[in-house]
Backbone as a ProteinNet text record, in pm:
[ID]
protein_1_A
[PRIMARY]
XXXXXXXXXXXXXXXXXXXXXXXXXXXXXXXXXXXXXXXXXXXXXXXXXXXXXXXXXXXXXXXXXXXXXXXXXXXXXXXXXXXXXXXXXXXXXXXXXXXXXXXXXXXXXXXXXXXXXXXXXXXXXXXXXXXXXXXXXXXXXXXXXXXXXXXXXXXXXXXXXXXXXXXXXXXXXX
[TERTIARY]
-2281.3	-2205.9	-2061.7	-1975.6	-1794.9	-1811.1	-1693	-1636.6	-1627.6	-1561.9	-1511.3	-1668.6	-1716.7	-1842.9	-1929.2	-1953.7	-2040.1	-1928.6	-1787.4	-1725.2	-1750.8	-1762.3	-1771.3	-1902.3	-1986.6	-2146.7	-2162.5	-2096.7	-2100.4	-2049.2	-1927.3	-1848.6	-1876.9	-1983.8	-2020.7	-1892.3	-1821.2	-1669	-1734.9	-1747	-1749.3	-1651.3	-1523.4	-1424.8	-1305.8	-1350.2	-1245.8	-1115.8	-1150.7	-1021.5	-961.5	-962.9	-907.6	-815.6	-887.4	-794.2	-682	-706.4	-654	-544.3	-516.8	-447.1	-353.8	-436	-297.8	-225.9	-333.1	-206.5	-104.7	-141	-11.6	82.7	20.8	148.9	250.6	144.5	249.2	349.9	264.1	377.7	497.5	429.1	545.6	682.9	620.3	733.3	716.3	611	588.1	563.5	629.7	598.4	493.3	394	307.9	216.6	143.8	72.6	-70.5	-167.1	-282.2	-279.4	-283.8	-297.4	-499	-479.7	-604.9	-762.3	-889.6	-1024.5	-993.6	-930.8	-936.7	-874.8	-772.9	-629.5	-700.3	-795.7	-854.6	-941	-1007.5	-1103.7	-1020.2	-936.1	-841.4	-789.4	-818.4	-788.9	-934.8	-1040.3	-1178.5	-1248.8	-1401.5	-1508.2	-1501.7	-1557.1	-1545.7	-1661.4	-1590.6	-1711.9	-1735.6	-1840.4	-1828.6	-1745.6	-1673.1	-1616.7	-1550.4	-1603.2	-1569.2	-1412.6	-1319.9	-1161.2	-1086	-993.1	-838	-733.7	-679.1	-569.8	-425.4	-309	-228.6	-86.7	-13.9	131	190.3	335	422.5	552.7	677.4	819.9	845	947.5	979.2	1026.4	1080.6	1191.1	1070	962.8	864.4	810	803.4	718.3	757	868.4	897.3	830.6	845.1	807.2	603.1	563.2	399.3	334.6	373.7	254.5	271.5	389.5	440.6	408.7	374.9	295.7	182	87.7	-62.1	-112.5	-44.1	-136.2	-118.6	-82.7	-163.3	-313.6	-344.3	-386.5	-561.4	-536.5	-595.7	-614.1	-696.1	-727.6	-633.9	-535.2	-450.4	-480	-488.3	-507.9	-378.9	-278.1	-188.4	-238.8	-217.3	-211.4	-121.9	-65.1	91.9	98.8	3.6	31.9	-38.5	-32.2	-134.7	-142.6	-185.4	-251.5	-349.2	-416.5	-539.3	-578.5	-598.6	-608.7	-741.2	-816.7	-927.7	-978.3	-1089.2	-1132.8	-1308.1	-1304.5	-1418.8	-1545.2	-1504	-1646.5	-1624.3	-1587.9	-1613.2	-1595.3	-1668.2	-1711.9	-1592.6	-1470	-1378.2	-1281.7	-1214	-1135	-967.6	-859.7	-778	-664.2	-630	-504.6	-408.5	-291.2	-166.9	-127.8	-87.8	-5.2	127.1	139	307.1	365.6	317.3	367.9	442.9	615.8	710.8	721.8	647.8	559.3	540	475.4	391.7	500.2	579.9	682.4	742.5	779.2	801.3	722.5	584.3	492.3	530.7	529.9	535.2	626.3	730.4	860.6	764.6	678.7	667.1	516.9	464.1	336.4	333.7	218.2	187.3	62	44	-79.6	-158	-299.2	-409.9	-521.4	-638.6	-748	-803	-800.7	-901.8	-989.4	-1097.9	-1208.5	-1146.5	-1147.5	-1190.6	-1040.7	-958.5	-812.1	-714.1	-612.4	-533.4	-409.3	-411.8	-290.9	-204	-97.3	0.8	-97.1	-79.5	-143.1	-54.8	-46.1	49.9	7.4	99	75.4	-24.7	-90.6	-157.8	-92	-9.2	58	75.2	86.5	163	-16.4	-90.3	-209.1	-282.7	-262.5	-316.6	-235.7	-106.8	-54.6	-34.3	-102	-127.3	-271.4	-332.7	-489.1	-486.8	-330.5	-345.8	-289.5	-210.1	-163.3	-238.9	-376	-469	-588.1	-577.2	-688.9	-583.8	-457.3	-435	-412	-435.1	-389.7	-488.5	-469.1	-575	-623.1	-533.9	-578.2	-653.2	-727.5	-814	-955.5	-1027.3	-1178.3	-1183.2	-1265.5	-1355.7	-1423.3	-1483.8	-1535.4	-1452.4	-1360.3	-1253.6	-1183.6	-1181	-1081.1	-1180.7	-1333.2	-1391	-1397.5	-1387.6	-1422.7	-1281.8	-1170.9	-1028.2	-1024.4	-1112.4	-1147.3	-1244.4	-1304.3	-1438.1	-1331.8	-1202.3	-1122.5	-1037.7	-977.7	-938.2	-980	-1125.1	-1194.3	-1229.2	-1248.4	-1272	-1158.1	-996.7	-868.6	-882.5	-890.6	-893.5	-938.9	-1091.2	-1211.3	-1144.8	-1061.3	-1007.8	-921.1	-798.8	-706.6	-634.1	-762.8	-690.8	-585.6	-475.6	-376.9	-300.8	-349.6	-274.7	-329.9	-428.7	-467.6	-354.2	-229.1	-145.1	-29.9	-49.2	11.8	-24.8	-180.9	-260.7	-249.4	-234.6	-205.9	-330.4	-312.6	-445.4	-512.1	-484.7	-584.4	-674.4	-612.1	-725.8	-809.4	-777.6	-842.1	-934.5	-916.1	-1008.3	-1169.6	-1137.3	-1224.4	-1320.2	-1255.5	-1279.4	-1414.2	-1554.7	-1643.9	-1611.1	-1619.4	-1594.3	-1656.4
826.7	753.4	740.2	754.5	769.2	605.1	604.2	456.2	383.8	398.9	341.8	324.7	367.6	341.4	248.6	274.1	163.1	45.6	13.9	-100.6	-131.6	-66.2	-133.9	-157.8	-148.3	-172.5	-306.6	-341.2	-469.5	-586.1	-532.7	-625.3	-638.9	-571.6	-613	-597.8	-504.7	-473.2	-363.1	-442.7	-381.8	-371.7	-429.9	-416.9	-315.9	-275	-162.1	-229.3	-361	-477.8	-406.7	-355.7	-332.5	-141.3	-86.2	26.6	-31.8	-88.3	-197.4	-227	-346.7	-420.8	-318.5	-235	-74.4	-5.8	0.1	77.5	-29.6	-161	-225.7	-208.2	-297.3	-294.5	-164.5	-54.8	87.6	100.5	104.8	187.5	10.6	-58.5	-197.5	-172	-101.2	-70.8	-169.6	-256	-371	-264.3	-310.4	-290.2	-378.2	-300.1	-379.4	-320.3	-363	-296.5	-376.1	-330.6	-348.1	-449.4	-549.9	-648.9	-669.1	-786.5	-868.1	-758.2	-776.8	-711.6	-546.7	-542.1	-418.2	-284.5	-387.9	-340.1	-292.3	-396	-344.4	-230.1	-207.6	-98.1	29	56	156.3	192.1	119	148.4	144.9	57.1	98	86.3	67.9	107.4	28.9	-2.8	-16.3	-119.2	-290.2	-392.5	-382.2	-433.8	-466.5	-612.3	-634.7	-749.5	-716.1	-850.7	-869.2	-916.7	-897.6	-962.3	-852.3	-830.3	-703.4	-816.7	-804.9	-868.8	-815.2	-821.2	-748.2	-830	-778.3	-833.8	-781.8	-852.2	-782.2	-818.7	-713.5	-782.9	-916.8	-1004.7	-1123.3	-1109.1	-1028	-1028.5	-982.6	-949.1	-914	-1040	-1127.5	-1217.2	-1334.1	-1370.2	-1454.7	-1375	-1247.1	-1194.1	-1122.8	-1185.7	-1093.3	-1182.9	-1294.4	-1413.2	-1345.8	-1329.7	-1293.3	-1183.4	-1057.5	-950.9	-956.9	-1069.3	-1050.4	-1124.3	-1279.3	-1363.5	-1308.5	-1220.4	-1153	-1056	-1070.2	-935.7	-987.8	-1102.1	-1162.3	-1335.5	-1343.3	-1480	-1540.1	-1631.6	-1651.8	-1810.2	-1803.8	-1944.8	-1887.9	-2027.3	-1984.4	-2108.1	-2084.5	-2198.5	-2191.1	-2265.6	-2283.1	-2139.2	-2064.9	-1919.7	-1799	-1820.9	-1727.9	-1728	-1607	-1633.5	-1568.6	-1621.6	-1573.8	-1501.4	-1359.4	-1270.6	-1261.4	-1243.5	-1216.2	-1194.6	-1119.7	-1094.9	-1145.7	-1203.5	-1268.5	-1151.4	-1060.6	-930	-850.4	-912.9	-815.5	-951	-913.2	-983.9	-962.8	-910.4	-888.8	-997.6	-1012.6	-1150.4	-1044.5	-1075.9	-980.6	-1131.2	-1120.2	-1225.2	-1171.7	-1254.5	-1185.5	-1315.4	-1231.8	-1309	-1325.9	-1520.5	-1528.7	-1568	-1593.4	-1616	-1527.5	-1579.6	-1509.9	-1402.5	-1457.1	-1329.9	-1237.9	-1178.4	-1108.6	-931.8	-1015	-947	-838.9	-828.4	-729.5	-595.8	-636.4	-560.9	-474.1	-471.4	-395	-223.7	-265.2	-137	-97.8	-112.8	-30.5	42.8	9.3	52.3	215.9	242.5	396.6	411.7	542.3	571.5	588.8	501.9	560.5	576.2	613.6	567.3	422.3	359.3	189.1	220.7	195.8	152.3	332.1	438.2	517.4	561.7	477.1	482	491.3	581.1	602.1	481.9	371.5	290.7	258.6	231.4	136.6	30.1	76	2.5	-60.9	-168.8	-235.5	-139.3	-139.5	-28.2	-117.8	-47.6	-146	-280.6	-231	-362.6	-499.8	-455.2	-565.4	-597.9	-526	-606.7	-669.5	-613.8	-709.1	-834.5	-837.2	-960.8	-1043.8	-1000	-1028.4	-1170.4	-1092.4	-1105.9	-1264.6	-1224.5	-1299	-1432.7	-1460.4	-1583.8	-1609.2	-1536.8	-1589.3	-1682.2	-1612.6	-1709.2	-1824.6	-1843.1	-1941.3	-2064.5	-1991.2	-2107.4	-2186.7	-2354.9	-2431.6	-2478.7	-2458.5	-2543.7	-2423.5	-2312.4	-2223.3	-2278.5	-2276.4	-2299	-2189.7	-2272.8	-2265.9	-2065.5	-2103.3	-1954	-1855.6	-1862.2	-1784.3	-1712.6	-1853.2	-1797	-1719.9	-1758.9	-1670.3	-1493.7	-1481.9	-1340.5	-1274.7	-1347.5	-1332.1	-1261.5	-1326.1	-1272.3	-1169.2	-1178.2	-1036.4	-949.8	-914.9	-846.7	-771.4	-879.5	-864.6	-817.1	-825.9	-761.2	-614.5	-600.6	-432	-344.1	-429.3	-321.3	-344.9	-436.7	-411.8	-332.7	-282.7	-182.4	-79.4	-46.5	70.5	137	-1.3	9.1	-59.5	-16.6	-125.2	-150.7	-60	-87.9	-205.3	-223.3	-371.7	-494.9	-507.1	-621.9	-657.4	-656.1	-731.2	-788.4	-786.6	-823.9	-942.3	-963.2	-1063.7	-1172.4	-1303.9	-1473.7	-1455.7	-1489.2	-1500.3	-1617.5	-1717.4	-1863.3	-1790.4	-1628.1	-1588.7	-1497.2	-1424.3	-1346.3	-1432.9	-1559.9	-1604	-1668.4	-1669.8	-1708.4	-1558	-1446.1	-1294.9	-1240.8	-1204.3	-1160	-1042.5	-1075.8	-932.4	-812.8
-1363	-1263.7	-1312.7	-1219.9	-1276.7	-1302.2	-1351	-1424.2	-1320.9	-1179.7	-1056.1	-1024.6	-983.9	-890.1	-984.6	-1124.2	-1183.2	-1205.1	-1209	-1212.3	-1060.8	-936.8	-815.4	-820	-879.8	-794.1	-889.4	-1009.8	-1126.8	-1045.4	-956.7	-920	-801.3	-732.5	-577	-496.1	-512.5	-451.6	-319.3	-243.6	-105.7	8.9	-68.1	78.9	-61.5	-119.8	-162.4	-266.3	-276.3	-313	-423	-501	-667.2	-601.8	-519.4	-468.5	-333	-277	-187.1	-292.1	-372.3	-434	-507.8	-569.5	-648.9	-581.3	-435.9	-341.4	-255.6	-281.7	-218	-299.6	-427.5	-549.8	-558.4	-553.3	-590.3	-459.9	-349.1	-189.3	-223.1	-331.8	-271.4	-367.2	-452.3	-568.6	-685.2	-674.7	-762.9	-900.3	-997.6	-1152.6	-1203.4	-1257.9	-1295.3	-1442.3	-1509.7	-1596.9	-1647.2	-1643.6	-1717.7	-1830	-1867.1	-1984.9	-1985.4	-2118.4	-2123.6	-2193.1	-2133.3	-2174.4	-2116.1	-2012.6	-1979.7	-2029.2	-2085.2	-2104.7	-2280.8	-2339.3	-2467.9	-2459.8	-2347.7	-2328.6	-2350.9	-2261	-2255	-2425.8	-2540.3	-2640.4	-2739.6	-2738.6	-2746	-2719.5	-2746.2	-2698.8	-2568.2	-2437.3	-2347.7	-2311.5	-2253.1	-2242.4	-2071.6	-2021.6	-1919.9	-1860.8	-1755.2	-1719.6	-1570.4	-1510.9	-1368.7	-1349	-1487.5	-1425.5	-1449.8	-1405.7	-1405.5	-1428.5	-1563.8	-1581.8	-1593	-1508.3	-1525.5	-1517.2	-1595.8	-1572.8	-1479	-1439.2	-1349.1	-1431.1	-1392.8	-1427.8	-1380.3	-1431.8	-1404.3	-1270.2	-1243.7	-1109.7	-992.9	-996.4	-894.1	-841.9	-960.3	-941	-817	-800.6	-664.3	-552.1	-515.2	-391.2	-394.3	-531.8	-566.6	-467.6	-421.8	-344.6	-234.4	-181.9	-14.7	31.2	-78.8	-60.4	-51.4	-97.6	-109.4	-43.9	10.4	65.6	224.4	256.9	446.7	375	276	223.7	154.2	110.8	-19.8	-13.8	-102.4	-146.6	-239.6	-255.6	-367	-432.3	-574	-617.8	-770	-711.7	-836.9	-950.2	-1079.6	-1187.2	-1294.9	-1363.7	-1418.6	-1474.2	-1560.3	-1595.2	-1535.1	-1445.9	-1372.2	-1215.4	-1137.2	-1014	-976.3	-937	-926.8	-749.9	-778.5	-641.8	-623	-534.8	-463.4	-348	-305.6	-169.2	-152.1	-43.5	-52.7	-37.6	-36.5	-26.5	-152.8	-248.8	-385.8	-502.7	-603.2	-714.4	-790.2	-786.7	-929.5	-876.9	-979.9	-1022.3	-1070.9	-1001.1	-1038.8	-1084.3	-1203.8	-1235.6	-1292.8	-1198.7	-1261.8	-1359.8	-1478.5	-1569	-1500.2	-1554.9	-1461.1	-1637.6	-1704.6	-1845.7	-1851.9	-1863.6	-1919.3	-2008.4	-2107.2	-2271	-2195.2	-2120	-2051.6	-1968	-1929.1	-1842.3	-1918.7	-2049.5	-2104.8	-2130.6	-2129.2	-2099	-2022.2	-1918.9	-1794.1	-1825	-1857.5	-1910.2	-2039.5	-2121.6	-2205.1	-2194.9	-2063.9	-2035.9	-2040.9	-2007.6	-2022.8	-1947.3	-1893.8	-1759.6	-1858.9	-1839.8	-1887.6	-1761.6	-1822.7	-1699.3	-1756.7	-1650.4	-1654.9	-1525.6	-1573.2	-1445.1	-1382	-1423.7	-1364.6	-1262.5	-1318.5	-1244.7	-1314	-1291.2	-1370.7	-1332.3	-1447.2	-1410.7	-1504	-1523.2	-1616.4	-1655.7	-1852.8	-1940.4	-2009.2	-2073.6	-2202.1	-2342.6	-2418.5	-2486.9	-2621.9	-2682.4	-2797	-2861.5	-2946.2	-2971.1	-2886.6	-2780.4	-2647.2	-2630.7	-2599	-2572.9	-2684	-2806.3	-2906.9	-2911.8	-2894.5	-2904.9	-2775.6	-2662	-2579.8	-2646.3	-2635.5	-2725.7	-2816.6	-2904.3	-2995.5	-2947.8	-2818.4	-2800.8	-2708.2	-2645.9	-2584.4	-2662.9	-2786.9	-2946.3	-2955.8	-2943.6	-3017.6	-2925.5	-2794.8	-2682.3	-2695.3	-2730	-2739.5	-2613.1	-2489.6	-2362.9	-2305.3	-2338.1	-2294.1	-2360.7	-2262	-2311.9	-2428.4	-2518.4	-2639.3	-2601.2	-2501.6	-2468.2	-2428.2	-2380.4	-2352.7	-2464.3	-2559.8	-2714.1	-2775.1	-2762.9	-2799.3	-2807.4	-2677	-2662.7	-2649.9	-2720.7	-2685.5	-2875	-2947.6	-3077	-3080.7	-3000.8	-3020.8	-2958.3	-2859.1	-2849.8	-2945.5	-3007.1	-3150.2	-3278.3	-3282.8	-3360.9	-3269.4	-3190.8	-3165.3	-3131.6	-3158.6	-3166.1	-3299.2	-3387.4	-3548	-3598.3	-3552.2	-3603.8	-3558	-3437.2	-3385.9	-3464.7	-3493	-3538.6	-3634.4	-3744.2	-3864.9	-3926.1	-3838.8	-3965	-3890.6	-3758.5	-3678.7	-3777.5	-3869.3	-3918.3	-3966.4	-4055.6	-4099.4	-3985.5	-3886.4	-3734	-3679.5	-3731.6	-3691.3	-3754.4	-3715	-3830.2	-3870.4	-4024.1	-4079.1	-4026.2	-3963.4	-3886	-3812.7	-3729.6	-3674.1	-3756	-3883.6	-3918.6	-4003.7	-4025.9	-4103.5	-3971	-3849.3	-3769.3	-3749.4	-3778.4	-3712	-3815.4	-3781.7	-3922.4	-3981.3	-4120.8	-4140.5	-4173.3
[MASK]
++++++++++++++++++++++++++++++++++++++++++++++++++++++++++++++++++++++++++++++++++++++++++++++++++++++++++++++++++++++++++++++++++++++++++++++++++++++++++++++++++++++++++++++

């Protein structure tokens, strides 16, 4: 089964939402790139997960609501907004965190989910990664698997371990 069809049948994506949402962004001219779990797959082994996390440039971001809410479900929160369609199971959030926005200019096409899109390049998503472990106002479970992230670009790519604060490498098994 291609990557697309087993990420749509996980995510119960029956109204097309995640090809929907790439072809607005692109015909809109929106800059955007791949961050977060997905954005780690694209560099190793590959988890399953129902969210698409992606940045946009700073300057997109006033006009990203006005494009999506004729389109979409929108729930914004101080770093984030949260896109959705009520006939598919995936969870698409845009990072509005400032950090984030630089991302975008140094991305690169990979395939995610079976699609070729603008990825953050390793670095940017590990340190993406890493101010997601240290954010304390993120649930406990969240920071969790924000470290099992971190540990499978480490195993990938060990020579990023001296990049990493040791507060997290001492939480990370070894």
């Amino acid at each position: 089964m291609q990557a697309l069809a087993f990420w749509k049948s996980i995510t119960m994506d029956k109204s097309n939402f995640l090809e929907r949402l790439i072809e607005l962004l692109e015909s809109s001219g929106v800059r955007f790139a791949v961050v977060g779990g997905q954005a780690v797959n694209a560099y190793a082994a590959p988890l399953v997960s129902l969210d698409l996390d992606l940045a946009v440039a700073t300057e997109e971001l006033p006009e990203l609501e006005n494009l999506l809410s004729p389109h979409f479900s929108l729930q914004r929160f101080p770093y984030s907004l949260i896109v959705s369609d009520p006939n598919s199971g995936l969870r698409v959030q845009f990072q509005t965190d400032p950090r984030y926005s630089a991302m975008v200019a140094r991305a690169a096409t990979q395939e995610v989910l079976g699609l070729a899109l603008p990825v953050a390049n390793l670095e940017d998503v590990l340190q993406g990664k890493i101010w997601a472990a240290l954010d304390e106002e993120r649930r406990a479970s969240k920071r969790q698997k924000d470290l099992a992230d971190i540990a499978r670009l480490l195993e990938a790519y060990p020579e990023l371990r001296k990049t990493v604060p040791e507060i997290l490498l001492d939480k990370l098994l070894s």
